[in-house]
Backbone as a ProteinNet text record, in pm:
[ID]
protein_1_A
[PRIMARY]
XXXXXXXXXXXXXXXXXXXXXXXXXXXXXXXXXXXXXXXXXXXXXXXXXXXXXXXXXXXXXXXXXXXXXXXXXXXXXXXXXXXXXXXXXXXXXXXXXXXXXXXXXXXXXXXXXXXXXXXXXXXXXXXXXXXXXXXXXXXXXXXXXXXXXXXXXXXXXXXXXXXXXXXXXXXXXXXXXXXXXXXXXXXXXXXXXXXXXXXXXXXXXXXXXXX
[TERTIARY]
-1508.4	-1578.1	-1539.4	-1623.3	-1640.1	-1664.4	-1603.7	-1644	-1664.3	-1817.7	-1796.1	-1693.5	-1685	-1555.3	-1549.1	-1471	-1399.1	-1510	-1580.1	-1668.5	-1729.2	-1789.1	-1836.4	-1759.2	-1639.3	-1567.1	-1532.2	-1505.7	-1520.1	-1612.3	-1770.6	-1906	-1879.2	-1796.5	-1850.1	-1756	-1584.9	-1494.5	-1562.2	-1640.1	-1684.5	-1755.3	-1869	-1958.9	-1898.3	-1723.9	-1673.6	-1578	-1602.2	-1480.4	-1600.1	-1705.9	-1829.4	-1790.5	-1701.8	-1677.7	-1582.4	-1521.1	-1430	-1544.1	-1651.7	-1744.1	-1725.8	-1711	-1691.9	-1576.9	-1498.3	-1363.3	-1230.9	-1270.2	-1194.9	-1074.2	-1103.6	-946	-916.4	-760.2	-688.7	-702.8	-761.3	-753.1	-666.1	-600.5	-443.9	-510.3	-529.7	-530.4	-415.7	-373.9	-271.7	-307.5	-294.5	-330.5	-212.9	-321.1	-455.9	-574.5	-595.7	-648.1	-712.2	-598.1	-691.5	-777.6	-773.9	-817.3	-953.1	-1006.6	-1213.8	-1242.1	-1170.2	-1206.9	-1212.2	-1124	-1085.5	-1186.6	-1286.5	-1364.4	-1502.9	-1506.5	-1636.4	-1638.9	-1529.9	-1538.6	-1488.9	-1465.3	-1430.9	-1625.9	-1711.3	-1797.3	-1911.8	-1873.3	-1914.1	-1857.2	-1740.2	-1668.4	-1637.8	-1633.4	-1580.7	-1468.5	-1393.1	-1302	-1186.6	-1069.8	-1030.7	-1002.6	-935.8	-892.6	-741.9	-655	-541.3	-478.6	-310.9	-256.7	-126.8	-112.7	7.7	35.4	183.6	228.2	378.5	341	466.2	500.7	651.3	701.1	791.4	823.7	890.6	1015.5	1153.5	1297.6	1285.4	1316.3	1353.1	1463.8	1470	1604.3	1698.4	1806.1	1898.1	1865.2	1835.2	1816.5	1676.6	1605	1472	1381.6	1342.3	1242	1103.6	1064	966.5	940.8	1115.5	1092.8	1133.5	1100.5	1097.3	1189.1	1291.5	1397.4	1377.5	1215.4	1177.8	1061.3	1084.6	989.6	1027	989.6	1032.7	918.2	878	745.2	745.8	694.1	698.2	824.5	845.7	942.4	1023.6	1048	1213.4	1251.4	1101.6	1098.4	1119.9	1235.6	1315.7	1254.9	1140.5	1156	1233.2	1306.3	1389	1360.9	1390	1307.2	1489.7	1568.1	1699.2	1726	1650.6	1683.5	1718.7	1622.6	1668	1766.7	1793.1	1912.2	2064.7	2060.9	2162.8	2218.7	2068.1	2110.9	2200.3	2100.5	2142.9	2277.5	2361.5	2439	2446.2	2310.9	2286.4	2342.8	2403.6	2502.7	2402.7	2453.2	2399.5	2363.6	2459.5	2490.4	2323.9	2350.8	2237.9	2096.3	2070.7	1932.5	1965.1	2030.1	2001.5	1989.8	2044.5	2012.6	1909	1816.8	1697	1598.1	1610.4	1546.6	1506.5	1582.4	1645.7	1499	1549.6	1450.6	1314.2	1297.2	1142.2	1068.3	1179.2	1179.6	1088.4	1175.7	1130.3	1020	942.6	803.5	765.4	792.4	693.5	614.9	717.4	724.8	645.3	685.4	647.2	490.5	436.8	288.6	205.4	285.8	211.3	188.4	234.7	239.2	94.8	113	4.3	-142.2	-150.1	-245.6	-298.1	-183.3	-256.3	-210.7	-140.5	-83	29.4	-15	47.3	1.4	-109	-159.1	-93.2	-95.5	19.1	-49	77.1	53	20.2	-123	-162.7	-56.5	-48	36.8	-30.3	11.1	44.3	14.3	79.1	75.9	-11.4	-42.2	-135	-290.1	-308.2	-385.9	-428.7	-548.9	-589.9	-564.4	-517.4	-425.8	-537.1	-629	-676	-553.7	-481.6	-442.7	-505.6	-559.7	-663.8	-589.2	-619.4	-604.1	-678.4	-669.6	-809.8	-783.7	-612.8	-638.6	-457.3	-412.7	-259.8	-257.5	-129.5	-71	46.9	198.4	314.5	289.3	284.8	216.5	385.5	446	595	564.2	481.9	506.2	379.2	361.9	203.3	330.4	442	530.4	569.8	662.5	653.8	567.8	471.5	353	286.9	327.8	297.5	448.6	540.6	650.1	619	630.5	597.6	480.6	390.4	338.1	328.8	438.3	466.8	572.4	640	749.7	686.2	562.1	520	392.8	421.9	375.9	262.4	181.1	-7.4	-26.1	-138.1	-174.7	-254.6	-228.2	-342	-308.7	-254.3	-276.6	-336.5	-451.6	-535.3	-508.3	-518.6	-452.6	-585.5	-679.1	-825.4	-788.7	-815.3	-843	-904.7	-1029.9	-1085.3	-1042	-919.8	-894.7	-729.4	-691.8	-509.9	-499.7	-366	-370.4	-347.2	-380.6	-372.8	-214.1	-103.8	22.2	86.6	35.8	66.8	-52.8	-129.7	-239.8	-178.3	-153.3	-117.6	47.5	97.8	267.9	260	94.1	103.7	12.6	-15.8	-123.1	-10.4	121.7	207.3	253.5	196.1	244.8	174	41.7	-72.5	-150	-237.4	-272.7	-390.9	-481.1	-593.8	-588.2	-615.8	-602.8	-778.7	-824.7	-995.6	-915.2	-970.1	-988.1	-1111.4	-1126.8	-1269.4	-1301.9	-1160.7	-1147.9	-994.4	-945	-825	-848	-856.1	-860.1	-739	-769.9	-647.9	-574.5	-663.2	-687.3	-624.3	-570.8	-506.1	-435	-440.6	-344.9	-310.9	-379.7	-357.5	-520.1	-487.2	-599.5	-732.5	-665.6	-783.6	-856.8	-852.4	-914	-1011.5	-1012.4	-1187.8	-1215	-1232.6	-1291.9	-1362.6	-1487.9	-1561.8	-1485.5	-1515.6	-1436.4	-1318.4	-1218.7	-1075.6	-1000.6	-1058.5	-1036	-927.5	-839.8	-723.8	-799.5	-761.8	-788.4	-713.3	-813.6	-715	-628.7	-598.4	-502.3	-658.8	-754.8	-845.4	-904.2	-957.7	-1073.4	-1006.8	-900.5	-807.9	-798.2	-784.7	-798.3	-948.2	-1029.1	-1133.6	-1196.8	-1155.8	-1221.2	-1192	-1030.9	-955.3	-1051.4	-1027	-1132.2	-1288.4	-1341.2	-1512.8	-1465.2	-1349	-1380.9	-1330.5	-1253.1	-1161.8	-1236.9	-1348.8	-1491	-1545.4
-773.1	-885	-1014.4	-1094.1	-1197	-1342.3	-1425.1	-1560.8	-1680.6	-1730	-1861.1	-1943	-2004.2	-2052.2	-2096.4	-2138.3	-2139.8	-2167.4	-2266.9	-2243.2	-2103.6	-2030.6	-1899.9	-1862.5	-1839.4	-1747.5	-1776.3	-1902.1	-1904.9	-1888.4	-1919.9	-1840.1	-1684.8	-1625.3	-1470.1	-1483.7	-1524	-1488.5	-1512.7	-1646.3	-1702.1	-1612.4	-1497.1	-1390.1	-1282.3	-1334.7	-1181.7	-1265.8	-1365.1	-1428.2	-1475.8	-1398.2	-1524.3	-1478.2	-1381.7	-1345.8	-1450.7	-1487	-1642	-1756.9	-1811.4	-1866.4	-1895.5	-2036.8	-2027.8	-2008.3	-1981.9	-1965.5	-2041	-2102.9	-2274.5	-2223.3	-2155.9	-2115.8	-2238.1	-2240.8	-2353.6	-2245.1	-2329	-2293.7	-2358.1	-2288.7	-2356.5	-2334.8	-2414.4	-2376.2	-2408.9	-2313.6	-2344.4	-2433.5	-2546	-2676.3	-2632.7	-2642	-2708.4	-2597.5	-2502.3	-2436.1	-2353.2	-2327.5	-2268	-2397.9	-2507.4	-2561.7	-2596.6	-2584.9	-2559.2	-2429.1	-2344.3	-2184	-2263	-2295.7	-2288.4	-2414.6	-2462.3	-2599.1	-2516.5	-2443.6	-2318	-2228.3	-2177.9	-2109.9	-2197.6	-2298.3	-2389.3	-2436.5	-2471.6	-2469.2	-2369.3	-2255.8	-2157.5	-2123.6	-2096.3	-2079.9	-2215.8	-2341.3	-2457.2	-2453.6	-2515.5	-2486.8	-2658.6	-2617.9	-2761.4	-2679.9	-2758.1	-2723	-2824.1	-2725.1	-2802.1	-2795.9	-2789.5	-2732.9	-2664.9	-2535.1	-2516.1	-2508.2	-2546.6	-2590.3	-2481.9	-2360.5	-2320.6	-2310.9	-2307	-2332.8	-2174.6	-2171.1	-2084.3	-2122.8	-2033.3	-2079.2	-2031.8	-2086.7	-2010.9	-1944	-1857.8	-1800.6	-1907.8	-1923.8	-2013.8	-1928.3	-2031.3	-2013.4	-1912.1	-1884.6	-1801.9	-1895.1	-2001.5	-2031.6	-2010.6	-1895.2	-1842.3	-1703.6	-1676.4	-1571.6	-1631	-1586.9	-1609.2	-1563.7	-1614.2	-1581	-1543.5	-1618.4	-1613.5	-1753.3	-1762.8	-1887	-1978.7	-2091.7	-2153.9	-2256.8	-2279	-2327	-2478.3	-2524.2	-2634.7	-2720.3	-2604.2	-2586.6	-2543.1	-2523.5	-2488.7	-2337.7	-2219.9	-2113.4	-2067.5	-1950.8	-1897.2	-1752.5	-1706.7	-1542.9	-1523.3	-1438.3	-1402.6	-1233.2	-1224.2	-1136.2	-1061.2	-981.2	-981	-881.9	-791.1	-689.7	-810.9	-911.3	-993.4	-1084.5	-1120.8	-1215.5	-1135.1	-1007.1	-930	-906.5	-864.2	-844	-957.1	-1072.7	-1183	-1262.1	-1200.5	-1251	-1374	-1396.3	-1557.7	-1585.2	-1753.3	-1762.9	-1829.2	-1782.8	-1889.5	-2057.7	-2084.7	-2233.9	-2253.4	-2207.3	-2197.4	-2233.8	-2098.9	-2077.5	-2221.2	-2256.9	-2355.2	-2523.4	-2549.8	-2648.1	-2664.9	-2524.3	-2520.2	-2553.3	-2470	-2478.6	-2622.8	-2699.3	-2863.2	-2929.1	-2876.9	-2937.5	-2936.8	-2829.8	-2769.4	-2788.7	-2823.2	-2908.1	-3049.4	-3116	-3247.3	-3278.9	-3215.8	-3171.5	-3144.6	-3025.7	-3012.3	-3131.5	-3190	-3316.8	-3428.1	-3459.4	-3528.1	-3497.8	-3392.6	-3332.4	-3343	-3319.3	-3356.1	-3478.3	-3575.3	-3690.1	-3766.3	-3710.8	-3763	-3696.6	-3590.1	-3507.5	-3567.4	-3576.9	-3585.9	-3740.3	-3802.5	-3942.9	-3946	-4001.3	-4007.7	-3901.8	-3831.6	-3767.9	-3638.5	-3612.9	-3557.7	-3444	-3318.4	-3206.5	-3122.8	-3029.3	-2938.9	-2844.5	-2799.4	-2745.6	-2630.1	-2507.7	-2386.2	-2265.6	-2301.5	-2243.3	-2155.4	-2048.7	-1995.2	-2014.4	-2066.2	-2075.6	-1919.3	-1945.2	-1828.6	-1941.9	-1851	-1893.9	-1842.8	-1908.9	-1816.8	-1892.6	-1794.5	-1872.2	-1864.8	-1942.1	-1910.7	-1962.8	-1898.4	-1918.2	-1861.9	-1934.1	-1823.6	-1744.9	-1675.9	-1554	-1499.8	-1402.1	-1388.9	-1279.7	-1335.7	-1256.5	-1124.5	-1241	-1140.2	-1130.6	-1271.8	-1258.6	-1350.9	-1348.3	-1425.1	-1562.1	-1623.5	-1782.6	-1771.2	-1705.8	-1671.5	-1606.9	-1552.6	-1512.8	-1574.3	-1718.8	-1825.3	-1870.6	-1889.7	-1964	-1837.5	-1752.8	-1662	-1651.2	-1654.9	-1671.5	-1779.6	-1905.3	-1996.3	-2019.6	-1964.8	-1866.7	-1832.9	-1760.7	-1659.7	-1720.1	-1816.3	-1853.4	-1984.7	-2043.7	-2120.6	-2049.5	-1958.9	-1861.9	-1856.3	-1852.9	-1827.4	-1736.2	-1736.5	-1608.3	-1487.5	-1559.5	-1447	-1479.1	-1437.7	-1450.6	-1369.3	-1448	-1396.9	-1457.3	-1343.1	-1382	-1348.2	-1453	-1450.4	-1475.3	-1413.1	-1438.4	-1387.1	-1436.1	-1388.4	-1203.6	-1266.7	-1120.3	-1117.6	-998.2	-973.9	-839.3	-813.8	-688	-592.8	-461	-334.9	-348.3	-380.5	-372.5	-449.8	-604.4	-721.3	-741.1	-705.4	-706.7	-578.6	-472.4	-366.5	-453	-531.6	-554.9	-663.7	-725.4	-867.8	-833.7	-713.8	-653.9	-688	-567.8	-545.5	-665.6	-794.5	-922.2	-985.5	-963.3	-1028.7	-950.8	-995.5	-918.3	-860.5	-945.1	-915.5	-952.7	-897.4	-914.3	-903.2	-996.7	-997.5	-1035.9	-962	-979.5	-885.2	-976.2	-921.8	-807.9	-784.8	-730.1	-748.1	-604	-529.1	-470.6	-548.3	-473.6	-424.6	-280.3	-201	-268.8	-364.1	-421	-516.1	-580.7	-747.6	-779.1	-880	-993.9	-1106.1	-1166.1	-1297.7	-1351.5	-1421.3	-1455.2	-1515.7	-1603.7	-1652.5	-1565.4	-1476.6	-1329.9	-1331.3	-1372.7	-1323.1	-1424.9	-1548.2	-1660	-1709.3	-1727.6	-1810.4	-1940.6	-1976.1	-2156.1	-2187.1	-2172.3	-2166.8	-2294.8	-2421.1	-2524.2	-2596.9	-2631.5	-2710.2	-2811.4	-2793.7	-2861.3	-2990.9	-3089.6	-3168.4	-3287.2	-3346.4	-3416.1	-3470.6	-3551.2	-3590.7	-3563.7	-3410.5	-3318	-3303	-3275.2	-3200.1	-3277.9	-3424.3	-3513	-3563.2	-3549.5	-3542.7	-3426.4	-3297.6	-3250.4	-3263.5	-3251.2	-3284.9	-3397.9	-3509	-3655.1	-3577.7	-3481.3	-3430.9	-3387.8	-3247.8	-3184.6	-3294.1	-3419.4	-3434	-3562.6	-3586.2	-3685.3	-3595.7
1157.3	1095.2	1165.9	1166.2	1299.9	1198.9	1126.4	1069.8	1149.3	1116.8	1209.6	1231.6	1116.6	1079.2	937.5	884.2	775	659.4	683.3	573.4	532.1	682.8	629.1	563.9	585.3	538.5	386.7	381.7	203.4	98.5	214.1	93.1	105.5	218.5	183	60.6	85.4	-10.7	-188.8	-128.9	-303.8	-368.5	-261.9	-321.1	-393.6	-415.2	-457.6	-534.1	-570	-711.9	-799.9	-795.5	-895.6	-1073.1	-1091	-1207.3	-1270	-1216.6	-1243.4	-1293.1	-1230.2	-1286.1	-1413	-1458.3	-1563.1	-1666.6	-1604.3	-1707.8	-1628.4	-1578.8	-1548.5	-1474.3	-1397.9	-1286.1	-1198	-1142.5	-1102.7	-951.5	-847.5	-708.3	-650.5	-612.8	-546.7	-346.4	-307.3	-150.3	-40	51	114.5	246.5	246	391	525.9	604.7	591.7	635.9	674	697.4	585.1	459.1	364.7	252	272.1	172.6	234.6	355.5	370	281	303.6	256.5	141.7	76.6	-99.1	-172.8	-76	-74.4	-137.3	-68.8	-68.8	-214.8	-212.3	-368.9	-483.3	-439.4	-595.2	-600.2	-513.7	-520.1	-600.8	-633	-696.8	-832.5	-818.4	-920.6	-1034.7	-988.2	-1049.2	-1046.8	-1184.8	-1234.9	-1144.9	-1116.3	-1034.7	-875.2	-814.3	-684.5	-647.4	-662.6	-587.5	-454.5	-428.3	-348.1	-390.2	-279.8	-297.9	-126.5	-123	21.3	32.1	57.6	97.3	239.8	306.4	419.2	419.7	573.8	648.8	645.2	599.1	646	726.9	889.5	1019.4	1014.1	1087.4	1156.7	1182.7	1228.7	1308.6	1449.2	1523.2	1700.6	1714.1	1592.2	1629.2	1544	1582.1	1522.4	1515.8	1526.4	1474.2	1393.7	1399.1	1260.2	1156.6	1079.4	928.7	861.3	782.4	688	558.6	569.7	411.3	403.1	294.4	227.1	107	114.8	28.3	-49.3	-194.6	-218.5	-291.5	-319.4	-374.6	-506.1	-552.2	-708.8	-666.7	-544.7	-513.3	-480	-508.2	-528.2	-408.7	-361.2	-249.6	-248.8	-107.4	-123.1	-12.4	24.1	125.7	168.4	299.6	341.4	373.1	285.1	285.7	404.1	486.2	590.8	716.4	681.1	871.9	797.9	693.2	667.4	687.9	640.3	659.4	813.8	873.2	1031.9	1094.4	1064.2	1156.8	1096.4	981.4	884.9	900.1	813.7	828.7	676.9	665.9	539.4	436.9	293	231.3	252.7	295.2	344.2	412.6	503.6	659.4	527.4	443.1	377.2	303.2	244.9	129.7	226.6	340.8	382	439.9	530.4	591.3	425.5	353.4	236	232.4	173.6	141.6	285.1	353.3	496.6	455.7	408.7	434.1	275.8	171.5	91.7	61.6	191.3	199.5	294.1	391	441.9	341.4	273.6	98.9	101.5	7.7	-33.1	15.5	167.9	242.4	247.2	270.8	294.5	146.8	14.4	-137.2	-138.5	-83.7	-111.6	-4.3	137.7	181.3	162.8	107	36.9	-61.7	-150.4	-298.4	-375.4	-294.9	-361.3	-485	-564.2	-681.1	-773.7	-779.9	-861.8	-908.5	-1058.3	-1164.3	-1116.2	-1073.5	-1044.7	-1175.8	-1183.3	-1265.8	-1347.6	-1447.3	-1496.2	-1458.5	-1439.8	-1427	-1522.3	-1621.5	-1733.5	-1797.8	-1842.4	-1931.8	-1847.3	-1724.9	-1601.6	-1557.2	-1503.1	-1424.2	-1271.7	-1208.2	-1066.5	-965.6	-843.8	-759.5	-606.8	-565.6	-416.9	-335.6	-248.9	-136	8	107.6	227.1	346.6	435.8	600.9	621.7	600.5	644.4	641.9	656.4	592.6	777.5	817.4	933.2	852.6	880.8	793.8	674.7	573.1	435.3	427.1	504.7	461.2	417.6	422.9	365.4	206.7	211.9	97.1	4.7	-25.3	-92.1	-159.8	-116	-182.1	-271.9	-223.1	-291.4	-383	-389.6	-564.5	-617.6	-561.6	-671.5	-774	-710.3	-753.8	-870.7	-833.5	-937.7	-1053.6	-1046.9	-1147.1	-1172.2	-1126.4	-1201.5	-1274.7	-1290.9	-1390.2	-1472.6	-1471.2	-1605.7	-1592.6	-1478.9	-1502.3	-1558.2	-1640.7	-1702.6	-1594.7	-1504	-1450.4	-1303	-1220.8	-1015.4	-971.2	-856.2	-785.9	-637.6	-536.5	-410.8	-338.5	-246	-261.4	-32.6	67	177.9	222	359.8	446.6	504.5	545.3	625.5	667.8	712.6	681.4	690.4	781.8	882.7	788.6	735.4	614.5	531.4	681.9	584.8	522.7	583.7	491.4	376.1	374.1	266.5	171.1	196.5	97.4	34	109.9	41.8	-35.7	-52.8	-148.5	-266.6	-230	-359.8	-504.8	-419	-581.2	-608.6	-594.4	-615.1	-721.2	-722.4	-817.2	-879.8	-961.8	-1075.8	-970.1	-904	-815.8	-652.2	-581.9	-432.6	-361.7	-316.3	-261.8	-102.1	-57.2	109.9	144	234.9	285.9	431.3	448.8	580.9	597.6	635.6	681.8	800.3	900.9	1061.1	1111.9	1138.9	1211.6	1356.1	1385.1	1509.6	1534.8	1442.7	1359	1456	1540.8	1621.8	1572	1535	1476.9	1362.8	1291.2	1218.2	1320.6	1413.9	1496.1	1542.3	1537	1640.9	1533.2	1445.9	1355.7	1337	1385.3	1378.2	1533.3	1502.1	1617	1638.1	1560.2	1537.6	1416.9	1501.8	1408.4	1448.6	1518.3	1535.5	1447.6	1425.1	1334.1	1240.3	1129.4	1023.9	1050.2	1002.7	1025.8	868.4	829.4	750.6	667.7	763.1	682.2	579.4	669	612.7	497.3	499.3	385	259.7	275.1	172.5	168.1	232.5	201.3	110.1	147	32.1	-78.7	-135.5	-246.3	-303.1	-235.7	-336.1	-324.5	-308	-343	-492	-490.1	-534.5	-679.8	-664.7	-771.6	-857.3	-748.8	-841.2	-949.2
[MASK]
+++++++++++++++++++++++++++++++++++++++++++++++++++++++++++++++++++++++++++++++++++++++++++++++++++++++++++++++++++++++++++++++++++++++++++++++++++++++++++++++++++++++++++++++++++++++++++++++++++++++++++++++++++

């Protein structure tokens, strides 16, 4: 499966959440890339559209593996087979944390301003994003989750390779992807136009959807 780009990909995703319609779900999109997708089915579905911003703890000296994740509320998943290997210390996780923390932070703020973050609670949750590689930073961002009590998580993407899509299923109540390619390199590989989102767009849609 081949998406133009991101908009397609959120009308196909929206053709398969239309049962939400109507019963006022909180769309959490992950920026910047998942919040065009998540622009598209809040369009169908209604309901509000927010963000959730989870980050990567690096390795120490591998920065581009992943230790884990860390989400907005402070919520820690840790991926404990490479923390063990690399006997990386508590210390190490809780100050990278603290870091990636304050980017959080730093990124809610130029997103969304001052504006009082949605409660959680007793919520039907959809997370949306373009597309899930490891699924390590999308971990975070359903702990988080589930640690403010939605009544309901739905983990809603384009497309995501069979074994990270089968390991985030047992995470949420519902899992929509539209495509599990055996083939999976990277998410860009099913996009015509996977061009970088940029800071604007991103607060631009937020102020559409939040008139």
């Amino acid at each position: 499966m081949l998406f133009s780009d991101r908009q397609e990909a959120g009308k196909q995703l929206a053709s398969k959440l239309t049962s939400y319609k109507g019963k006022n779900p909180l769309l959490l999109a992950v920026p910047r890339g998942g919040v065009p997708v998540a622009y598209e089915v809040y369009g169908v579905t209604g309901g509000s559209l927010d963000l959730v911003i989870p980050r990567k703890i690096p390795a120490p000296h591998y920065s581009e593996l992943a230790l884990g994740a860390v989400a907005q509320d402070g919520s820690i998943v840790l991926n404990e087979d490479i923390v063990d290997r690399l006997a990386v210390s508590p210390e190490y996780i809780s100050e990278e944390a603290s870091r990636q923390l304050a980017e959080i932070e730093r990124r809610l703020h130029c997103y969304r301003g001052e504006r009082p973050y949605p409660s959680l609670t007793g919520k039907t949750v959809i997370v949306i994003d373009d597309g899930v590689a490891t699924g390590a930073t999308l971990r975070g961002a359903l702990k988080m989750v589930r640690n403010q009590a939605a009544a309901r998580l739905v983990l809603a993407v384009p497309v995501g390779p069979p074994e990270s899509i089968a390991s985030l299923r047992a995470l949420v109540d519902e899992l929509v992807c539209l495509s599990t390619p055996a083939d999976f390199y990277a998410v860009g590989q099913f996009y015509k136009n996977f061009s970088q989102t940029g800071d604007r767009e991103v607060k631009e849609l937020l102020k559409k959807a939040w008139r």
